[in-house]
N, C-alpha and C positions, 0 to 999 in steps of 0.2 A: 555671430561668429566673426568679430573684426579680426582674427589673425589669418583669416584668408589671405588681405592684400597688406600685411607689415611687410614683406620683401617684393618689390615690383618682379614678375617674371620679364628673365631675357634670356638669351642664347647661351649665356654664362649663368643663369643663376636660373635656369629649369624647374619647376616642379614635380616635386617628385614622391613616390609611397614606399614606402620599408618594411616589410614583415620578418618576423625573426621567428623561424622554425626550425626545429630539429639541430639546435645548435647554431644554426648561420641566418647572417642576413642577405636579406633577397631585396635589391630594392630598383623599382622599375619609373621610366616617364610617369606623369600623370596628366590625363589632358581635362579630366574631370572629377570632383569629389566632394560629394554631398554625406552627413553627418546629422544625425539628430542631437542637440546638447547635452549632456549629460546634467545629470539628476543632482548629483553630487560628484564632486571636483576629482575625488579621487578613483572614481569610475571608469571615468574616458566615455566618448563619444562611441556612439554609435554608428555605424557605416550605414548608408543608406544608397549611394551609389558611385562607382569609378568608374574611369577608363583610363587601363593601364596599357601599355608599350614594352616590349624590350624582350630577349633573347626568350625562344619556346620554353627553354628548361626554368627558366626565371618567373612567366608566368605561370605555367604549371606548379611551380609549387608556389607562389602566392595566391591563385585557385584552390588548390587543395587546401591551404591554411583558411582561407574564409570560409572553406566548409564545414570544415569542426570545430567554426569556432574556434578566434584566436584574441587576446589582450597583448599582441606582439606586434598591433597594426601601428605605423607614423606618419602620418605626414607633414610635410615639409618643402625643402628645394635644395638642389644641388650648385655644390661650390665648383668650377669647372678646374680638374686636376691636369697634370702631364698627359696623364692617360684614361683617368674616367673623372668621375660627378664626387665628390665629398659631403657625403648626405647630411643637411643640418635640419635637426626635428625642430617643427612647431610646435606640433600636440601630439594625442595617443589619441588611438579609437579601435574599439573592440568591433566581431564581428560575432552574430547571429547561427550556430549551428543548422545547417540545413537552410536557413531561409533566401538564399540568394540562388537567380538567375543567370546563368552567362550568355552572353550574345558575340561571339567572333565579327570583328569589322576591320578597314584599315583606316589608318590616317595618314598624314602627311607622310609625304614622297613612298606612298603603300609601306608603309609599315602595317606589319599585323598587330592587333590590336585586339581587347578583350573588355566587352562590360558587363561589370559586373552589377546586377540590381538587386534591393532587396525586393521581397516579396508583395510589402504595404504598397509599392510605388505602381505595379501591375496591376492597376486596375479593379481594386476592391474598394476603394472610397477614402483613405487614408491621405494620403496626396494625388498631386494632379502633375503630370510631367509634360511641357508643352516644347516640343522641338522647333517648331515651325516661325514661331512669333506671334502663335495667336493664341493666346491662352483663355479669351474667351469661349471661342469654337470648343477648345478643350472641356471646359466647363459644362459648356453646351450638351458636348455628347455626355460626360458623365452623368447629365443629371439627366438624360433622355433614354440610361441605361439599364440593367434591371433592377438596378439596388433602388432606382429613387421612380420610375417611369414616367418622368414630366415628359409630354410635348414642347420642346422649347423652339418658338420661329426663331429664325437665324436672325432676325432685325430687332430682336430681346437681346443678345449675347451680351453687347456689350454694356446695355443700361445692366443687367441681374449680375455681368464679375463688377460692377463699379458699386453696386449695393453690397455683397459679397465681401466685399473688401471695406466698406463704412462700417457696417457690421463685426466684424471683424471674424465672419461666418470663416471665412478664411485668410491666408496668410501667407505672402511670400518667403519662401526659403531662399535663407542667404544662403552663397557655397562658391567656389569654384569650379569653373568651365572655359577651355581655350575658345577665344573670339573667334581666331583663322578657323576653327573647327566645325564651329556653330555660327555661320554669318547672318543668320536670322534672328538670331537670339534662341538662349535658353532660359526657362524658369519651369521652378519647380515650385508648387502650391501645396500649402497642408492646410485640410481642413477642419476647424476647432468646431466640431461638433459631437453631440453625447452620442455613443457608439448604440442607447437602447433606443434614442428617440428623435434618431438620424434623420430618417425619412419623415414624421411629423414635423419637425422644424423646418424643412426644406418647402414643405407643401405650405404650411402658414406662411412660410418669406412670400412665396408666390403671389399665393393668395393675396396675402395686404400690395400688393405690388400692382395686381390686374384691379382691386376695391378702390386706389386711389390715381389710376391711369396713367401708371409709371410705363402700362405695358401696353401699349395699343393694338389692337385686332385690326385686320384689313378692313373688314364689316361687321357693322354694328348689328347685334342680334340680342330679343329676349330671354331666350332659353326654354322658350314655353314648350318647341317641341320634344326636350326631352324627359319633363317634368314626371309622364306616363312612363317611362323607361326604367325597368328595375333590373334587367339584367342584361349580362353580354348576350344572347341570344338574339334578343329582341331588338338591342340596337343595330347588332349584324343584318339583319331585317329589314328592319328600316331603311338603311344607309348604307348599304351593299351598294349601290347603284353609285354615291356617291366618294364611297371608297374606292370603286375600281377607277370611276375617274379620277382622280387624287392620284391614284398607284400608277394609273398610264402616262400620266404625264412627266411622271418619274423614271420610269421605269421602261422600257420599249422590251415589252416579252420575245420568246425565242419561236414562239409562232401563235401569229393571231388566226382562229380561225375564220373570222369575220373577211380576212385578207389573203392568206395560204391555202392552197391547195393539200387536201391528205395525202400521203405519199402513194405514186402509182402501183406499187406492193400491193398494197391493198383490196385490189381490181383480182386478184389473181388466186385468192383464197376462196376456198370448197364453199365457207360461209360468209355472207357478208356483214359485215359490220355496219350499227347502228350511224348514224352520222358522229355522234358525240363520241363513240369509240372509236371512232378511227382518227379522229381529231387530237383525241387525247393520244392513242399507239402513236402517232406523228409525233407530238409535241415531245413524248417522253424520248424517245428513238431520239429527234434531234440533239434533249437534254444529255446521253449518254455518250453522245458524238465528243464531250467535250469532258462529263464528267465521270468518275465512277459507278455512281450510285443515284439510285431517283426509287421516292414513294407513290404510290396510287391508294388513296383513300376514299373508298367506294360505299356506297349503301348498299343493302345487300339484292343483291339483282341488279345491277347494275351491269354485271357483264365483266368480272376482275382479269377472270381466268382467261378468258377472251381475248381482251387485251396487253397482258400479260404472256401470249402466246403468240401474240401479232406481232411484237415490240422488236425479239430475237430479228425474225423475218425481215421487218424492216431495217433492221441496223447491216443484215448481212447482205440485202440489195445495196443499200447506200455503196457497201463496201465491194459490189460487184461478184461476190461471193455464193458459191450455191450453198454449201453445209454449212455447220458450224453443230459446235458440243453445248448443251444448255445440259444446266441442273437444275430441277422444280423439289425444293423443299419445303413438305408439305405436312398437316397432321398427319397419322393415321388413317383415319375417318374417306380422305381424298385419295389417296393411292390408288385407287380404281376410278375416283371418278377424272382425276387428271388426262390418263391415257384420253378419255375420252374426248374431252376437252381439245386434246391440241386434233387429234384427226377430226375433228371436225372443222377447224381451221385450215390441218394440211396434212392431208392425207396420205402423204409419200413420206412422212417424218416415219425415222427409227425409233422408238419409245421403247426404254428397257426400264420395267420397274423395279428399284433396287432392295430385295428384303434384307441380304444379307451382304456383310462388306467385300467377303469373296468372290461375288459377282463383279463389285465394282474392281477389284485388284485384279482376276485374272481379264478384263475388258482392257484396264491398264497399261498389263505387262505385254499383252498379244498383239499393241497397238503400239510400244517401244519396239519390240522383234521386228513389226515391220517397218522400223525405220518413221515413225510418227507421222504417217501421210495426214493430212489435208482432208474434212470430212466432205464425201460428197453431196449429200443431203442432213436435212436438220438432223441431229440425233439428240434425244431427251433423257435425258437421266433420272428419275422422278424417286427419288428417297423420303421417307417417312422420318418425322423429328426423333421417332424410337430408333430408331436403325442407324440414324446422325450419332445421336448421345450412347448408345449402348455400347458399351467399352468392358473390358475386364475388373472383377470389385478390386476397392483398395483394402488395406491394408493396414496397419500400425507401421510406422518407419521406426520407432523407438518402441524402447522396453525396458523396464526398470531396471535402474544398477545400485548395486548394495554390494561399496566397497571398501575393506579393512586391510588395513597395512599389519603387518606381526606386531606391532607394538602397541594399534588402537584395539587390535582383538586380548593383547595380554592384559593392559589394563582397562579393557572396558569403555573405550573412547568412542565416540561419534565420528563416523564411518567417510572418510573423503570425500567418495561417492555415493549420494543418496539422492534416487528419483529418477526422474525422466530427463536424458540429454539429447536437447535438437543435433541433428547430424550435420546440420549447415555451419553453426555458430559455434556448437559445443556449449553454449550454456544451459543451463538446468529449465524447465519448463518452468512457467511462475502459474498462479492464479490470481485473476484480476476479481479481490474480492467487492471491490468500491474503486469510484473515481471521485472525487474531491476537487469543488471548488476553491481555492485557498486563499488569503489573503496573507500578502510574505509582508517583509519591514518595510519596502518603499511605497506599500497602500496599492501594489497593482494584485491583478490576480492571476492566479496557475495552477495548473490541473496536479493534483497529485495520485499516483495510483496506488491502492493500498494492495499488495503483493504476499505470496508464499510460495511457497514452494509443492508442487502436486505430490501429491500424495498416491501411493504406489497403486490403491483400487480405485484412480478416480478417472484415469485417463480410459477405462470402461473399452467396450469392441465397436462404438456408434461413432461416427465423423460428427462435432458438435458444432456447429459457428459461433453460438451465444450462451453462453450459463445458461443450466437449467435445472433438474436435479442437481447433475454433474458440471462439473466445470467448463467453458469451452476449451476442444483439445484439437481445432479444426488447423489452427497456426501454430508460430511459435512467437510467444510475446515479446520476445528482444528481436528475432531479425526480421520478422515477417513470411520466413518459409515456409513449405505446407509439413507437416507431418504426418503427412500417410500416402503409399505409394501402391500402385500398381501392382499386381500377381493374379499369374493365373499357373492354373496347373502343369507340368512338366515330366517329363520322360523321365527325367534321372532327379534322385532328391539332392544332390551333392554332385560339385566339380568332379572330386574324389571316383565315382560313379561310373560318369560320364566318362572321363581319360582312361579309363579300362576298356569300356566299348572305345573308344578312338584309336588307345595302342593294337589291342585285336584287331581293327579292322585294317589301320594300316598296317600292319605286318602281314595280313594276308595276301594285299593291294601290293606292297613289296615281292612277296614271294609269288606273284603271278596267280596266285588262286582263285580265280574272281568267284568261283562254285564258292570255296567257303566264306569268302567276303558278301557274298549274297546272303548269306544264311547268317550271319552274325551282322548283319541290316535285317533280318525278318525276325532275328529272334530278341529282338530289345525287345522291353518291355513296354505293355500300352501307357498312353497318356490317361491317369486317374481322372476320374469323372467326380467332381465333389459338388454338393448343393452347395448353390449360389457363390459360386467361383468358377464362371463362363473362362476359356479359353476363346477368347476374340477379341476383337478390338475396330474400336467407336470408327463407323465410316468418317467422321470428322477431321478424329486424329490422323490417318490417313491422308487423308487430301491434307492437311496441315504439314503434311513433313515428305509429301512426295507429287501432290499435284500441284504446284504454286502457279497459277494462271492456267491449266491445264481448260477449263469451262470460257468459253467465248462470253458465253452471259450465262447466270443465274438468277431463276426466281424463287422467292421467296414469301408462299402463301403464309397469312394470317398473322405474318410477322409482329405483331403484339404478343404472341405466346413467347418470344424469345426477348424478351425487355428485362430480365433479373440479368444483375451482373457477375455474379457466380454460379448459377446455374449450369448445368451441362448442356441444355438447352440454347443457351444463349451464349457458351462458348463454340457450337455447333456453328451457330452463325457468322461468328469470328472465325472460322477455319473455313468456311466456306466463301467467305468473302477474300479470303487468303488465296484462293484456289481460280478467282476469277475474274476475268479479265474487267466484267460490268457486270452491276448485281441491280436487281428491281425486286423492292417491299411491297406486300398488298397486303390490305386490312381496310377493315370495316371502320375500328375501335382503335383507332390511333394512340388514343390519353384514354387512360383509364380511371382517370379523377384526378389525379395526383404530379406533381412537376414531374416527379422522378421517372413516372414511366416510361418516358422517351430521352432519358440521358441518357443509359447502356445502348439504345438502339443509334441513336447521333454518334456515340463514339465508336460503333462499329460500320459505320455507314460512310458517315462522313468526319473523318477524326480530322483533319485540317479545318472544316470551321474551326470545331470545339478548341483548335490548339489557337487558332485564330482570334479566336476571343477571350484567350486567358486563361482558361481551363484545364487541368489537368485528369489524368483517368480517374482517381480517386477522389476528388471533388467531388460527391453527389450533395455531401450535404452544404455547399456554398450555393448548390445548383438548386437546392429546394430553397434556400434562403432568399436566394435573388427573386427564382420566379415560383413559388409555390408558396405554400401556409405551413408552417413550424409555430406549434405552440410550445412555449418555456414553459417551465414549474420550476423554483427556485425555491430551494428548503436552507435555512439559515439556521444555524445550531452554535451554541457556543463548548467550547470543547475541554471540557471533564472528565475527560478520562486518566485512569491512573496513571496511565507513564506519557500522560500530556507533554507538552514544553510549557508549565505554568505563563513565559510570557506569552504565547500564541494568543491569536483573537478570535478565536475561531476560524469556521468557514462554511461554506456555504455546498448544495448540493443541489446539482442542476440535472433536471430531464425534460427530455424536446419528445417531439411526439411532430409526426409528421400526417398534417390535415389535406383533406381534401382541396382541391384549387390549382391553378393554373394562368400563368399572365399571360394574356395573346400574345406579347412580346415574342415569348418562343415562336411563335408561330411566321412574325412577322419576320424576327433573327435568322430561324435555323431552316422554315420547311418554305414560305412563300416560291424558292428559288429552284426548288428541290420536289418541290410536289405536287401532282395532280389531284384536287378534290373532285368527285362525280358524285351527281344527286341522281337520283330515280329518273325523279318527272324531268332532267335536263336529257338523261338516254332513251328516254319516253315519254313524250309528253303528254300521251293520251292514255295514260295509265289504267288499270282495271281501279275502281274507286273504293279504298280502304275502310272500311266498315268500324269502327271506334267500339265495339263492344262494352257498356261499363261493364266496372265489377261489381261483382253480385254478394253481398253483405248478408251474410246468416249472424241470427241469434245462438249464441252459446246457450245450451240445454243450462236449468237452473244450478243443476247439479252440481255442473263439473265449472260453472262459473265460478261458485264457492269452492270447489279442490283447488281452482288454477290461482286464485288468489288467497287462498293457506299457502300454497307453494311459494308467490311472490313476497310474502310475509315472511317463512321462512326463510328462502334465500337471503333477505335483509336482513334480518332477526342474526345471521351466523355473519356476513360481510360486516356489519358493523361489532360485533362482540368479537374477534377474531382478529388476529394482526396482520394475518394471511387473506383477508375477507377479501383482498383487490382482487382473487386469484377466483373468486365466484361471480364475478360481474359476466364475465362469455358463458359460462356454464348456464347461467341464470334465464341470457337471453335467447341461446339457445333452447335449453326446457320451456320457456314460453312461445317460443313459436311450433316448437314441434309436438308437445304433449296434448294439446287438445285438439289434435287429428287421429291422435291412437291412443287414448288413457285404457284400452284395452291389455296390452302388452308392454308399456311404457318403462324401461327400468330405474329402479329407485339410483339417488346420484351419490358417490363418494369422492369424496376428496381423499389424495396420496399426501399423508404427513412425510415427515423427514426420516423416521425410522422405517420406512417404505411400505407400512402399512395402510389401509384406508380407515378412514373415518365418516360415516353416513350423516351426509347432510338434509337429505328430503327421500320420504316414501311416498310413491306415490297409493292411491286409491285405484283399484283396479274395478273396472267395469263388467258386468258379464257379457261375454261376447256376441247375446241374441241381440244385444241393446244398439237399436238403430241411430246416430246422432243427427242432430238436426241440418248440418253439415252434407250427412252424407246421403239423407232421405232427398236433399238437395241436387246432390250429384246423379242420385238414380234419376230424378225429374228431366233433367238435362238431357244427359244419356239414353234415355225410353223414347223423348222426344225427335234427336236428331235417327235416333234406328226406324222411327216411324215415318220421317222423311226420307229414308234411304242413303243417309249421310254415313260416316264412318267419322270415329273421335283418335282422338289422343290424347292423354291425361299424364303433364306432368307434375311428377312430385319432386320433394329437397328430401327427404328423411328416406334413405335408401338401408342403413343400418350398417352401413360399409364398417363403422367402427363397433357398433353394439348391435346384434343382432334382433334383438328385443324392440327396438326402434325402427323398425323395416314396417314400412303404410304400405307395403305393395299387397300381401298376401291377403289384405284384410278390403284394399279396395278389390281388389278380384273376386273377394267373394258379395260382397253388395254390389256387385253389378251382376255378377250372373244371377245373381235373387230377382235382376229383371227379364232376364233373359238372354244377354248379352252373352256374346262371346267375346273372352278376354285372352289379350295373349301379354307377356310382359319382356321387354325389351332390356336385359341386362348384358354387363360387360362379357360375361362366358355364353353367351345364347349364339354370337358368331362372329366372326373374323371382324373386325374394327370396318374395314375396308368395304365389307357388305353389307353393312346395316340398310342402305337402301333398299337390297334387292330381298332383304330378308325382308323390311319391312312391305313391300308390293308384294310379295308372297304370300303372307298372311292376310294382307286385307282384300286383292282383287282374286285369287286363286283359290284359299281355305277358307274366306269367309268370315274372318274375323270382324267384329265390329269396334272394338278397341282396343288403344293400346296403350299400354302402365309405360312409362321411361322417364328415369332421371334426366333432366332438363342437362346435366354435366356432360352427358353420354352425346346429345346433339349440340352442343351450343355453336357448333360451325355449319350444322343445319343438315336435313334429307333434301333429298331427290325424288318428289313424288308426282306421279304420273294424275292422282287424287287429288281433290283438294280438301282435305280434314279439318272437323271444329279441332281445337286446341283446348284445353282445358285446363287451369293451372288449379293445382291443390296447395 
């Protein structure tokens, strides 16, 4: 781009940018302005980054213009007039709908000042922006980022940007930038690499780089010890020891316990704390001294609750304080055993457990009346994730309109109005039947949506997020709003109603009657009671729009259960975070395989990293790209169709699928700073010694080997003859895990066609019920044996029949156990209060006498409270 420097800038001849909208030109300083070249001449350049100057209403609407996208962009420089600049254009350059950044700054002699950037230049791999003067460092970090995860020593920089540049892997961008402005230097870099096989090119430059000792290592080394190393695990293992040195010398943590004292706090609780929890209740307490929010990622016994109870206490000594307000958000499962928890910690804490939100509101309001004193001891708040989320149902916001003007109903015209209108935007709801990879005239590619218009029975009474039978009807596809609202039942059906009781009552209120004003208050009518239309509303919401820091500190048990980013669940945790001052997460199961599990929980926790690092809310999937496993599927089709565009090239259709995996990175990035890992044996080192049990491998009876593989046959036999076959792969795997535990009651499988009928794909062979399997003659052996040592069991199963009743192993293991004598009792969700299962469970085994117990492995996975220690039994 030589026509950056054809007019020298000076005091008289400025540089300057011009946009033309809404009729007028707007044209402002420029102190910077980068440009990608255009494709073809009469295009114009692409804007890639400014920084403008001059009057607020001037940039605001040149702001505005590069948001929608404008071909009204110039740049140039000003001729210096009587009274202003005489703008003479260089060139034209268009801008990018949506894709630019602003950043407010000032420049000379404080002028306010606006940059504008586009998208590519923030840190996704497209170019490199180096302010400082050192555009290797910058290099450095990109390629030590998530997109590429090289280690780069700092004494590589500048040999890999001087290859870099031989290569011509990348490439300085010409542009314009004021010198006074930037006394360091600016440069911007773009990187000419293929966007599928980015990260392999990067890693081979490497590589040949360290093969021919372009890269020198401090210390020379074989590599032989890592040759035995096949996984992250293992190396963590190894080399823990010499990670943490590495990290210390980097790094000076916020309390070593090798060197720090536990806080004195500590000494003064009913229980005492392990050495490593109190170490840890210290370290975090200091971390909250400075931050919002802190993790605790515990094995299980470790002691969460424990410390997590100590942490409040310690923050409100630092602070000299005796009370404070905490919230403990918890399952269900815990609500009883919480309470317990913290008195045993401190026994003079107020703990109110919250079932219902009325509790929490009239505590609220009775604590505004008195003028919002100051708590004098801990007071605990302990709410269940059901009683967070449990809100009033929604709704429909829309409802179909079918409308004719007098002239389309005379002659028979198609109707104005037809369909579903959002209430936000007013446009018609669409359906997103396909998305489309496309290939346009300039050989790039872009998504196209193939659209309709819904259809009057499609938007159905279910909240949908994704196509399924029905279409998704959960948003609206042009603006993004929700279409479904809030209701619950009310006194009056109609305003109309309502203003009659209001006029009667004040007119009685008027004429002094307060006798008949009393009675025209008693005689409304009741508020309807309708199934599944609760009049209430979610403890969340609540604290969301009327407690805003109202909790000193909050915890938050098992916090992995709230990792979905539209769940009610996890907007629970958003409101709750909203409402408090410091908030602490505890969880066993931090990552649950996958990148994503821990982006909604970082953006609700700590949202200034994440903005920190480039990130926006709705980026998950750039977040699975960087640091998780995405597999593509790319289907290529050439396009045939009737009302094609004969010259079209086709295109192409893409689907991702998001795999198992995780790059330490996050860990090093978002949690090292943020969170406390505890192991068992580090809070115990002399642990009772964990017994490794194998698993115990039965033979399938001959029988039912040959049904289970007629089934497997079938299921293929239809998945491959059928164009809907993909739609039997889960059904498939699930009937082979669960059928040959119960071919007694097992139901045959159908698939729902599109005319909403079914269609029977596998029957299965039913067993006679006296018929023992080799399985289960198994399970009696077990279960005879541990009754004869005096032990008691527990036996969990997966196939509970929650969906098919026919599929329920419970009824049928209860009766082969009691064929040996056993007393069985079975642990289901209606048998007692969530909150009880403990004490229901000690009930039955040390009081009645039971010797085992049936329970979905779903019903405990946060675990009991047993006073016993029980075999376990997995079916």
């Amino acid at each position: 781009m030589t026509e950056w420097n054809k007019n020298k800038e000076t005091e008289e001849h400025p540089k300057m940018l011009e946009i033309y909208l809404d009729q007028a030109w707007q044209n402002a300083f420029c102190y910077a302005c980068a440009v990608e070249p255009a494709e073809y001449e009469w295009k114009g350049s692409k804007l890639l980054l400014t920084i403008i100057a001059g009057s607020d209403s001037t940039i605001q609407a040149m702001k505005a213009a590069v948001d929608i996208g404008s071909g009204g962009i110039s740049f140039g420089y000003g001729e210096k007039q009587s009274t202003d600049y005489k703008f003479m254009k260089q060139f034209g350059i268009y801008s990018e709908k949506g894709k630019y950044e602003k950043f407010p700054m000032t420049v000379n002699n404080n002028r306010k000042a606006v940059a504008i950037i586009h998208e590519e230049l923030l840190g996704n791999g497209h170019y490199i922006l180096s302010f400082d003067g050192d555009p290797a460092e910058d290099l450095r970090q990109l390629l030590g980022g998530g997109q590429f995860g090289l280690h780069i020593l700092p004494e590589w920089k500048d040999i890999i940007l001087e290859e870099f540049l031989l290569r011509h892997c990348i490439e300085e961008v010409e542009f314009y930038y004021d010198e006074s402005l930037f006394p360091n230097g600016f440069h911007i870099y773009k990187l000419n690499l293929t966007e599928e096989t980015a990260e392999q090119e990067v890693d081979d430059i490497i590589s040949s780089m360290i093969k021919q000792g372009k890269l020198p290592f401090p210390n020379s080394g074989s590599g032989s010890t890592l040759e035995e190393i096949t996984d992250l695990t293992t190396y963590m293992e190894r080399f823990v020891d010499d990670l943490i040195y590495k990290v210390s010398e980097r790094v000076e943590p916020i309390h070593d316990p090798m060197k720090d004292k536990v806080h004195p706090k500590i000494k003064d609780f009913k229980r005492e704390l392990f050495p490593v929890q109190a170490h840890v209740s210290t370290a975090i307490a200091k971390v909250l001294r400075k931050n919002k929010a802190a993790l605790i990622q515990g094995e299980m016994s470790t002691g969460k609750s424990s410390m997590m109870t100590a942490i409040p206490a310690i923050i409100a000594a630092m602070k000299n304080k005796k009370g404070y307000f905490a919230c403990v958000m918890c399952p269900p499962s815990l609500t009883k055993k919480w309470p317990e928890e913290i008195y045993e910690i401190l026994p003079h804490a107020d703990v109110r457990v919250i079932e219902r939100t009325e509790q929490l509101i009239e505590f609220h309001n009775a604590w505004r009346k008195q003028g919002k004193p100051k708590p004098e001891r801990p007071t605990f708040f302990v709410i269940s994730f059901t009683t967070m989320r449990g809100d009033s149902s929604i709704i429909p916001a829309v409802s179909f309109s079918f409308k004719k003007t007098l002239k389309q109903r005379t002659e028979d015209r198609l109707p104005y109005r037809f369909g579903f209108y959002c209430p936000s935007c007013g446009h018609p709801l669409q359906v997103i039947e396909s998305v489309e990879t496309v290939i346009d005239e300039n050989g790039e590619e872009r998504k196209v949506e193939n659209k309709r218009r819904m259809n009057e029975f499609e938007f159905g009474t279910t909240r949908r997020l994704h196509n399924s039978q029905k279409p998704a009807n959960a948003f609206c596809t042009e603006c993004g709003d929700s279409l479904w609202t809030k209701k619950a039942p009310t006194r009056y059906g109609s305003f109309k109603e309502w203003a009659i009781f209001d006029n009667k009552f004040n007119q009685a209120i008027t004429d002094g009657n307060s006798k008949l004003a009393q009675q025209i208050v008693l005689s409304q009518p009741k508020i309807p009671k309708i199934v599944g239309r609760p009049r209430r509303i979610a403890t969340a919401e609540y604290m969301r729009r009327r407690m805003k820091n109202f909790f000193d500190i909050s915890v938050t048990d098992e916090i992995h259960q709230l990792k979905s980013g539209m769940s009610a669940q996890g907007n629970a945790l958003a409101s709750l975070v909203t409402a408090s001052k410091k908030i602490i997460g505890g969880t066993g199961t931090l990552f649950g395989g996958k990148a994503e599990d821990i982006y909604f929980t970082l953006w609700r926790l700590f949202p200034y990293l994440m903005a920190e690092n480039g990130y926006k809310y709705s980026e998950v999937h750039r977040w699975n790209e960087e640091y998780g496993n995405i597999e593509t599927t790319i289907y290529s089709h050439d396009d045939k169709g009737e009302y094609s565009n004969k010259q079209s090239r086709g295109g192409t259709r893409r689907t991702e699928k998001v795999l198992p995996g995780i790059s330490p990175y996050v860990f090093s990035k978002f949690l090292v700073q943020n969170t406390a890992l505890v192991r068992l044996k580090d809070v115990w080192p002399d642990p009772v010694e964990l017994i490794n049990v194998p698993t115990i491998l039965v033979d399938l009876d001959e029988d039912l080997r040959g049904n289970y593989q007629e089934m497997v046959y079938t299921f293929e036999r239809a998945i491959n003859n059928r164009d809907d076959g993909y739609k039997l792969f889960l059904p498939l795997t699930q009937t082979g895990i669960a059928y040959p535990d119960n071919p007694f009651t097992y139901p045959a499988f159908a698939i729902k066609t599109e005319d909403g009928n079914r269609e029977l794909i596998w029957q299965p062979e039913k067993f006679p019920e006296d018929r023992i399997l080799n399985k289960e003659k198994k399970l009696q052996e077990i279960v005879k044996g541990e009754i004869e040592e005096g032990r008691k069991s527990i036996v969990y199963v997966r196939d509970t029949g929650s969906t098919v009743k026919g599929r329920d192993v419970r009824p049928r293991l209860q009766m082969i156990l009691e064929q040996i004598g056993a007393k069985v009792c079975i642990l289901d969700t209606s048998t007692t209060d969530t909150n009880k299962r403990s004490e229901w469970l000690r009930k039955k085994i040390e009081k009645e006498g039971y010797d085992v117990c049936i329970v979905s492995q779903e019903l405990v996975q946060v675990g009991l409270d047993l006073l016993c220690t029980p075999t376990l039994i997995f079916v």
